[in-house]
C-alpha positions as CSV (number, residue, x, y, z in Angstrom):
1,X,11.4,-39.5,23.0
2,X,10.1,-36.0,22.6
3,X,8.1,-35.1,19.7
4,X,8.8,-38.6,17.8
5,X,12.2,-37.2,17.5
6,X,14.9,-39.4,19.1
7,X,17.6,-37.5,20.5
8,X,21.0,-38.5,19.6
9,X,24.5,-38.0,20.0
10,X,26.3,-38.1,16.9
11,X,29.7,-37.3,16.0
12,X,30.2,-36.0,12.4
13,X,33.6,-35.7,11.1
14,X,34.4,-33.8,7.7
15,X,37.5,-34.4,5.7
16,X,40.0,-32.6,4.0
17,X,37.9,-31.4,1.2
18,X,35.4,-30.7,3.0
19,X,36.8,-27.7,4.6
20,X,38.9,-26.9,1.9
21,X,38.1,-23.0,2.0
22,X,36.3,-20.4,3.7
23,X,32.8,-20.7,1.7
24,X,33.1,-24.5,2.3
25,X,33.2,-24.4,6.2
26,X,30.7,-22.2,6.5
27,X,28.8,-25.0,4.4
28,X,29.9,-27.7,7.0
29,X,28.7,-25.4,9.9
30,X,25.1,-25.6,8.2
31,X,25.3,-29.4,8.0
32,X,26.5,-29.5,12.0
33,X,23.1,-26.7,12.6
34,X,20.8,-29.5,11.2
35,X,21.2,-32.2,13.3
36,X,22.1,-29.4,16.3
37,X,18.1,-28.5,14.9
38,X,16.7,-31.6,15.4
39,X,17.9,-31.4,19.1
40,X,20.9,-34.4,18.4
41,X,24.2,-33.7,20.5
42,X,26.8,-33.0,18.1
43,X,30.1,-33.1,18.5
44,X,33.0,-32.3,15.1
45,X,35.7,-33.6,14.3
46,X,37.8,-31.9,11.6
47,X,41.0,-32.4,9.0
48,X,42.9,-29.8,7.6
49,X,42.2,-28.2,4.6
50,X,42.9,-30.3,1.5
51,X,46.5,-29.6,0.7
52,X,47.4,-28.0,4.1
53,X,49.2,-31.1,5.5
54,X,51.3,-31.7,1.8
55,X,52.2,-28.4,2.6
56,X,53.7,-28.3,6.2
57,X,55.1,-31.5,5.2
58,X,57.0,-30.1,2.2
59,X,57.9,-27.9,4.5
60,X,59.9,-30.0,7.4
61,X,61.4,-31.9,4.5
62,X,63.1,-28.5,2.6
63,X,64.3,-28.0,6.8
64,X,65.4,-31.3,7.3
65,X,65.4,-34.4,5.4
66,X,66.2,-36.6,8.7
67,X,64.1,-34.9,10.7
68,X,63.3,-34.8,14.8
69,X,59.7,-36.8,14.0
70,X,58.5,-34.9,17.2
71,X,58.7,-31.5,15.5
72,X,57.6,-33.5,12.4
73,X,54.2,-33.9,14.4
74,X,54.0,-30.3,15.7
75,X,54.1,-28.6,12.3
76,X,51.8,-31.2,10.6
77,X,49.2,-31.0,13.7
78,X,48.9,-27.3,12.6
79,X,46.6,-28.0,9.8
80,X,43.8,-29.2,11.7
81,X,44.8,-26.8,14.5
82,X,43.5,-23.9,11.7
83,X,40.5,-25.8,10.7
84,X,39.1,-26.4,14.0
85,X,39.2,-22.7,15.1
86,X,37.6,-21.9,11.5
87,X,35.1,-24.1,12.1
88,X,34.2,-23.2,15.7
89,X,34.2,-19.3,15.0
90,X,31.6,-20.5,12.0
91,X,29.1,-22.1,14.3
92,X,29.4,-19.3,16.4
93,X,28.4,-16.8,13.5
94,X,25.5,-18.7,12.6
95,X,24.4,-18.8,16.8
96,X,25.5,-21.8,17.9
97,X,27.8,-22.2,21.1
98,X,30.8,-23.8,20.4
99,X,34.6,-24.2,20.8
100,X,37.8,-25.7,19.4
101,X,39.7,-28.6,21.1
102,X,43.3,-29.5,20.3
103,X,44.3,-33.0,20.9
104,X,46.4,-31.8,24.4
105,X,43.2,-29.9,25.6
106,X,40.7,-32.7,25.8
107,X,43.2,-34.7,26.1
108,X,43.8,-37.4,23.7
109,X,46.1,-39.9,24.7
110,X,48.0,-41.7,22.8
111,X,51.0,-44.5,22.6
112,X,53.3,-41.9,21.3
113,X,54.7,-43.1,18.0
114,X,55.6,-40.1,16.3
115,X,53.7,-40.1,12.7
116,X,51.7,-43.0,13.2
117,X,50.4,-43.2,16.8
118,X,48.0,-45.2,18.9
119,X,44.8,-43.6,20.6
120,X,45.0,-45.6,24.1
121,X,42.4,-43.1,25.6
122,X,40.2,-39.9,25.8
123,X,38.9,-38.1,28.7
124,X,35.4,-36.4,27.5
125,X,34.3,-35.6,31.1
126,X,34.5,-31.9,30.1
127,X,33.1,-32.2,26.7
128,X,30.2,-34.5,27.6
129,X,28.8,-31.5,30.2
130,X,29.7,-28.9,27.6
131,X,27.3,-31.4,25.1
132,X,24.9,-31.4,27.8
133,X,24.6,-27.7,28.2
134,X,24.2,-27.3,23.9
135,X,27.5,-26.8,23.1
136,X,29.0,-28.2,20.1
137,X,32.9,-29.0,21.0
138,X,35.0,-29.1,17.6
139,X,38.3,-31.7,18.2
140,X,41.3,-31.1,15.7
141,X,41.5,-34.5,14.4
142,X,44.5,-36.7,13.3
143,X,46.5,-35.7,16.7
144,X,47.3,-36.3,20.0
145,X,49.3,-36.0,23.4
146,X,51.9,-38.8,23.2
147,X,54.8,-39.2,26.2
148,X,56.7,-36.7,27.7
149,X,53.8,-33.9,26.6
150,X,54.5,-34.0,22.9
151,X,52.1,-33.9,20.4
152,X,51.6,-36.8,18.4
153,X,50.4,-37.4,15.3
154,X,48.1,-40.3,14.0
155,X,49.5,-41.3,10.3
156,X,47.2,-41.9,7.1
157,X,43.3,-41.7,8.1
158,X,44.1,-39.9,11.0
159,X,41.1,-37.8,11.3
160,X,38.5,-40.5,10.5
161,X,40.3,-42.5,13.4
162,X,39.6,-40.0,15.9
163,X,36.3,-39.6,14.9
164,X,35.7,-43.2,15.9
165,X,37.6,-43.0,18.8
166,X,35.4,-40.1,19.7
167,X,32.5,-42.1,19.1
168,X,33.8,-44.3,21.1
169,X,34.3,-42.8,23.8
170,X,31.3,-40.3,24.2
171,X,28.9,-43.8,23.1
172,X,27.9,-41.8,20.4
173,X,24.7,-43.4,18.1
174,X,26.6,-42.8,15.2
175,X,29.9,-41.6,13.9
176,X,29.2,-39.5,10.4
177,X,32.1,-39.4,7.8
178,X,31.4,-36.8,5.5
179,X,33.8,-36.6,2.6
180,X,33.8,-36.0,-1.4
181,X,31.8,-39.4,-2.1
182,X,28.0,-39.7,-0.8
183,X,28.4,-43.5,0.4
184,X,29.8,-47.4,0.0
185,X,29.0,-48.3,-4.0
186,X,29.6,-51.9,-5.6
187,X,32.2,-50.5,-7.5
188,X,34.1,-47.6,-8.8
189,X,31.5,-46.0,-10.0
190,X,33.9,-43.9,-12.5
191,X,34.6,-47.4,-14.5
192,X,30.8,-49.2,-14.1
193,X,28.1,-46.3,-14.8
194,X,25.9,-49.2,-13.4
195,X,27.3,-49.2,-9.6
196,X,24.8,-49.0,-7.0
197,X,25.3,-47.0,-3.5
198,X,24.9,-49.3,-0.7
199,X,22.2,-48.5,1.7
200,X,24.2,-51.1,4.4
201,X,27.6,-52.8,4.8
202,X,29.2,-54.8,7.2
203,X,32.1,-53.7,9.2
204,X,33.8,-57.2,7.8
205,X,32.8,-56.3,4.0
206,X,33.9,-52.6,4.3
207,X,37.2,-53.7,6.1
208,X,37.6,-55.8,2.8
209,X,36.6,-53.2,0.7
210,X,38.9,-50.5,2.3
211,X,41.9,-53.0,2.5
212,X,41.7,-53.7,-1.6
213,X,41.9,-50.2,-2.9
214,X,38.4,-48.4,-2.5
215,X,39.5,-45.4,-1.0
216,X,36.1,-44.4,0.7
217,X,37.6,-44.9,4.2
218,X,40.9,-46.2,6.2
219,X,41.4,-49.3,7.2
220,X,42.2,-48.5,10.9
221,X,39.4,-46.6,11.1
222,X,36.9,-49.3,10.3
223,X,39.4,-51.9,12.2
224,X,38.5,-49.2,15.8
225,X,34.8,-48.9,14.5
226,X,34.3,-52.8,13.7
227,X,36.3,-53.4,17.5
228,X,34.0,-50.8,19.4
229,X,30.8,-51.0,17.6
230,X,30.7,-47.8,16.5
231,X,28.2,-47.3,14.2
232,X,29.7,-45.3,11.0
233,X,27.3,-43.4,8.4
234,X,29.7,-42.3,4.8
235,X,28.2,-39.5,3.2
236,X,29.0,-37.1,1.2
237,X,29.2,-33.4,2.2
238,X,28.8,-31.8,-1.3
239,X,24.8,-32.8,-0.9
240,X,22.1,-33.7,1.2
241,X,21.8,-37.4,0.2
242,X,21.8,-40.5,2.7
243,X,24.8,-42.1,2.8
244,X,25.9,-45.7,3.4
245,X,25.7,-47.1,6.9
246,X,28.3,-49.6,7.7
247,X,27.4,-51.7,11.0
248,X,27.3,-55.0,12.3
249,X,26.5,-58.0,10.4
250,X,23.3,-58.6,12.4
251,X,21.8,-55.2,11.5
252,X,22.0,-56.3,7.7
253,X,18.7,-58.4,7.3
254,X,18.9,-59.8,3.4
255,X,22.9,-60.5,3.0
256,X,23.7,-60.0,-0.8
257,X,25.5,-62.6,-1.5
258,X,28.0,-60.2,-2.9
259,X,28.0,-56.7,-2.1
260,X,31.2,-55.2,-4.0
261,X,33.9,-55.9,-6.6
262,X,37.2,-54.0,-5.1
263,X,40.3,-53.6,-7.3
264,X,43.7,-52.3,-6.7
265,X,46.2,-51.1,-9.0
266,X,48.9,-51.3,-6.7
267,X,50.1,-54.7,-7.3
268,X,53.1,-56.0,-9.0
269,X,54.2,-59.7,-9.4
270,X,57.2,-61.8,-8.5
271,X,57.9,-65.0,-9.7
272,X,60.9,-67.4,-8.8
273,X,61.5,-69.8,-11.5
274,X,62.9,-72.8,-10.4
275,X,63.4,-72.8,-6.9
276,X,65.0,-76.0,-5.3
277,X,61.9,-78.0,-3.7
278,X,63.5,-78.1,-0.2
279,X,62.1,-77.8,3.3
280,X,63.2,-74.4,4.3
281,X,63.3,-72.7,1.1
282,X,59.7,-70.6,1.5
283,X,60.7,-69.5,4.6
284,X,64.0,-68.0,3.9
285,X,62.6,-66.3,1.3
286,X,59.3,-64.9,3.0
287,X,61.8,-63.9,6.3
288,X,63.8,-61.9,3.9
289,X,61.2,-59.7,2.6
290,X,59.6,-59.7,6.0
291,X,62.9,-58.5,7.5
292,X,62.9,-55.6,4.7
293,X,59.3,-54.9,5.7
294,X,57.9,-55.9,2.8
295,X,54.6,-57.0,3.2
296,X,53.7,-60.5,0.7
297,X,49.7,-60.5,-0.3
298,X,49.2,-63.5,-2.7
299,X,51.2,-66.5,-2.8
300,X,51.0,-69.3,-5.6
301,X,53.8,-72.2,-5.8
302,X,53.5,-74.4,-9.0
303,X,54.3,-78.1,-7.8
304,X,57.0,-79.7,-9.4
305,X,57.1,-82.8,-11.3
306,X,60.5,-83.9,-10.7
307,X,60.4,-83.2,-6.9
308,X,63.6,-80.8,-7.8
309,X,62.2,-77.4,-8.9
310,X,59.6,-75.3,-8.2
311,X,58.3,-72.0,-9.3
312,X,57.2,-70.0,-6.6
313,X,54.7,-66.7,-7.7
314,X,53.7,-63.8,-4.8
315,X,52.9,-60.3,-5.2
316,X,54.3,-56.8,-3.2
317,X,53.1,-53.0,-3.7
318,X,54.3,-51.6,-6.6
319,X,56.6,-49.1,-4.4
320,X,57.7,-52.0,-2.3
321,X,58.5,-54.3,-5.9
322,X,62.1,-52.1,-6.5
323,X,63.5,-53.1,-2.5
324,X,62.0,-56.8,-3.3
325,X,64.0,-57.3,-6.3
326,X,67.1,-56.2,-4.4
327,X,66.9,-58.5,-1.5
328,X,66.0,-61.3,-3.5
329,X,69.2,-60.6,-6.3
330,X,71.2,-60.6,-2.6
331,X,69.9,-63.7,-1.7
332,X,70.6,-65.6,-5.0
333,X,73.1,-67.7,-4.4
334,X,71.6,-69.1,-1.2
335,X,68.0,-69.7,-2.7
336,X,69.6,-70.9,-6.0
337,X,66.4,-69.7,-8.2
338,X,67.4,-69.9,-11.9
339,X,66.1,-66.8,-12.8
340,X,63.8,-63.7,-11.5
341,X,60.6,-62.2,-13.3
342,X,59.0,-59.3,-12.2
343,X,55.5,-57.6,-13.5
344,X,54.2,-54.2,-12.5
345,X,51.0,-55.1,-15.2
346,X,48.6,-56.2,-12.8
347,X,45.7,-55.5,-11.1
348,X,44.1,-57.6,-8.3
349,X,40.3,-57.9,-8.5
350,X,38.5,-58.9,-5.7
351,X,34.2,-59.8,-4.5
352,X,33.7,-59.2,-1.3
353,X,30.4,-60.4,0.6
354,X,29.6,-61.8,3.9
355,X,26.7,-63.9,1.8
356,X,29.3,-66.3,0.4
357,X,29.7,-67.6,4.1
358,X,26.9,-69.7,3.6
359,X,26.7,-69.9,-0.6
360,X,29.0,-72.1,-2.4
361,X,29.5,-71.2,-6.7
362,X,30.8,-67.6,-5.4
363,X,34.5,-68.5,-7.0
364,X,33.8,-70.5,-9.6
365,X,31.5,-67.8,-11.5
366,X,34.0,-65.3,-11.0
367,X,36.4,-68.0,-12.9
368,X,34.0,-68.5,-15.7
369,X,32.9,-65.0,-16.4
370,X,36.5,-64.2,-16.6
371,X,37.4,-67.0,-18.8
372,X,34.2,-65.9,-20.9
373,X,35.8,-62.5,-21.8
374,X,39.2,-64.1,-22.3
375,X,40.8,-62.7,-19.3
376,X,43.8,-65.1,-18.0
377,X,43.8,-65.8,-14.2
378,X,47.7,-65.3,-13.0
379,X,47.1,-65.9,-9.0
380,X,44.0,-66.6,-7.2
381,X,43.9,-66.0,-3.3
382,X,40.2,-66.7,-1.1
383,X,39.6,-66.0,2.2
384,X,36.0,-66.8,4.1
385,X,34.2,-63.4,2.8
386,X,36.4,-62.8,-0.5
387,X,37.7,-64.3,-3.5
388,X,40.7,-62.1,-5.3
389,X,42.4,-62.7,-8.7
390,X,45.5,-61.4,-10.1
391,X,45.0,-60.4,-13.9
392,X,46.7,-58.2,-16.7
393,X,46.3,-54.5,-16.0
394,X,45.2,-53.5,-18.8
395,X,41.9,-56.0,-18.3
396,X,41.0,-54.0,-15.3
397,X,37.8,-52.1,-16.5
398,X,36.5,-55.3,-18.7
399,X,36.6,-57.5,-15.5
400,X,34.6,-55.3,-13.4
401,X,32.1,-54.6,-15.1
402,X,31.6,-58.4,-16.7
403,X,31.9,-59.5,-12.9
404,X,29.3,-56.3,-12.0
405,X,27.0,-57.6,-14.3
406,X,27.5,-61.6,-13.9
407,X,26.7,-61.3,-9.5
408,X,23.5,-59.0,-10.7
409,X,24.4,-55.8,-8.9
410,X,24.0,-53.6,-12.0
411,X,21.6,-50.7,-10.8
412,X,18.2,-51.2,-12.7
């Protein structure tokens, strides 16, 4: 400790808008100076300027529409390639010592999957004595050096995964994501004026949150942070406002016993009506779709009086509902369903908490403030820190707030 000041070692990464021009990295090079001027050890991680990577894709795909996906990941590395000098060259005008690293320079190694690969490792030997010696290194994110020398590329989230990984591997005190949203809120804040930010949330919550639609971060990002204990800080780079801190459950003192209502619109409904109640039956239908890579979220199967028939209710991703219909019309005559009944309608609303570990009534006032406002439950689907509800889409902004309100995280 010098000064009260601890010194840390933080790695801040900014997203896509957050070096979407000139005027804004410049502003990202002020927010790196701050921490550099409390004496921390920074290190940046970058994306590519919002709309850069549309771009370069749009661009392989007018070249080739079945495209080599290693020259896929060369041109779409590019974006962050740009950035990453940009930024380095604008911590250098304002006198501080840095320099760019691509993902072959540190390097970054990775399980080579073209367009969605695995980090497997990072050498920082170089970078950590550059940190030592004040030097703040700024990593392209989102890439990598896969087999054979190739750059690879890291899929959706890409950046904030290598931000993590960075963490990670340099045992960083925090990992700072900056991007267009100053922290973690109960709820979309766009539909319930009321939502609070969250000053803390687990990385089991946020995992939650992530996986049902809030679009703060990535899910394989917190999955990396949640497996290596990095400790993650969301924040927004538009202002100078604390951000949310998502971190083990054991740094989280007073566990609400709910601490967000998620939704996602990308749901659709499937229901078999009258399936033969046989052994076997489930499975040959759930191997299909898995064989089509289809991935099944919420599963309901009505029991049958007679012992005969059965209907059988489960829900897809809207862009997966089209390739679901079609293998299920295929497989007609051997499941022998009397008829097929898709909905794109719905919406899937979920509260998330690590409180209701140890509180029961979590589930059954979610039921009864729905069934309050009228709101029919189609599919319900628990699992030890969530309770999630498939309803009519166009109930979505009634249910969250009514469900806002009745777990009393209204702001005051």
């Amino acid at each position: 400790m010098a000064g009260n000041v601890q010194k840390l070692r933080i790695v801040q990464k900014f997203g896509g808008t957050s070096v979407g021009n000139i005027e804004r990295i410049r502003a990202v090079a002020q927010k790196v100076k701050m921490e550099v001027d409390r004496g921390h050890q920074v290190a940046v991680v970058v994306s590519a300027m919002s709309g850069a990577t549309n771009q370069l894709v749009g661009w392989v795909n007018e070249i080739s529409k079945l495209y080599d996906e290693r020259e896929y990941d060369t041109v779409v590395a590019s974006g962050e390639q740009v950035t990453c000098g940009l930024t380095a060259l604008a911590l250098q005008e304002i006198g501080i010592k840095s320099r760019s690293w691509l993902g072959w320079q540190l390097p970054v190694y990775t399980d080579g999957v073209h367009g969605k690969a695995r980090i497997e490792g990072i050498e920082t030997g170089d970078l950590e004595k550059r940190m030592a010696a004040g030097e703040v290194p700024v990593l392209a994110g989102f890439q990598g050096l896969g087999k054979e020398n190739r750059i690879t590329t890291l899929g959706r989230g890409g950046s904030d995964i290598s931000a993590v990984a960075l963490a990670a591997a340099l045992n960083a005190d925090r990992c700072d994501i900056y991007t267009d949203v100053d922290g973690v809120y109960t709820t979309d804040p766009r539909i319930v004026a009321k939502a609070r930010k969250l000053d803390k949330i687990t990385y089991e919550e946020m995992l939650e949150m992530a996986s049902l639609g809030a679009k703060v971060l990535h899910t394989r990002s917190v999955e990396l942070a949640m497996k290596q204990r990095v400790r993650l800080q969301v924040l927004s780079s538009f202002n100078d406002q604390p951000g949310t801190l998502v971190v083990d459950e054991e740094e989280i003192v007073e566990k609400e016993l709910v601490s967000g209502i998620a939704y996602s619109r990308d749901e659709a409904k499937v229901t078999l009506v009258r399936v033969p109640d046989r052994p076997g039956v489930a499975a040959s239908i759930f191997g299909s779709l898995a064989e089509a890579s289809i991935n099944v979220d919420m599963i309901v199967q009505n029991v049958s009086e007679d012992g005969k028939a059965t209907d059988l209710t489960f829900t897809v991703t809207r862009s997966d509902l089209p390739r679901a219909l079609k293998v299920l019309e295929g497989k007609a005559g051997e499941l022998g369903y009397a008829s097929l009944k898709p909905d794109a309608n719905v919406v899937k609303i979920s509260v998330v908490g690590v409180g209701m570990r140890s509180h029961a009534g979590v589930a059954q006032l979610m039921f009864q403030t729905l069934a309050e406002k009228g709101i029919n439950i189609q599919v319900i689907s628990t699992s030890e820190i969530k309770v999630s509800v498939l309803i009519a889409e166009e109930y979505t902004e009634l249910a969250l707030r009514a469900l806002h309100t009745a777990y009393n995280l209204d702001a005051a």
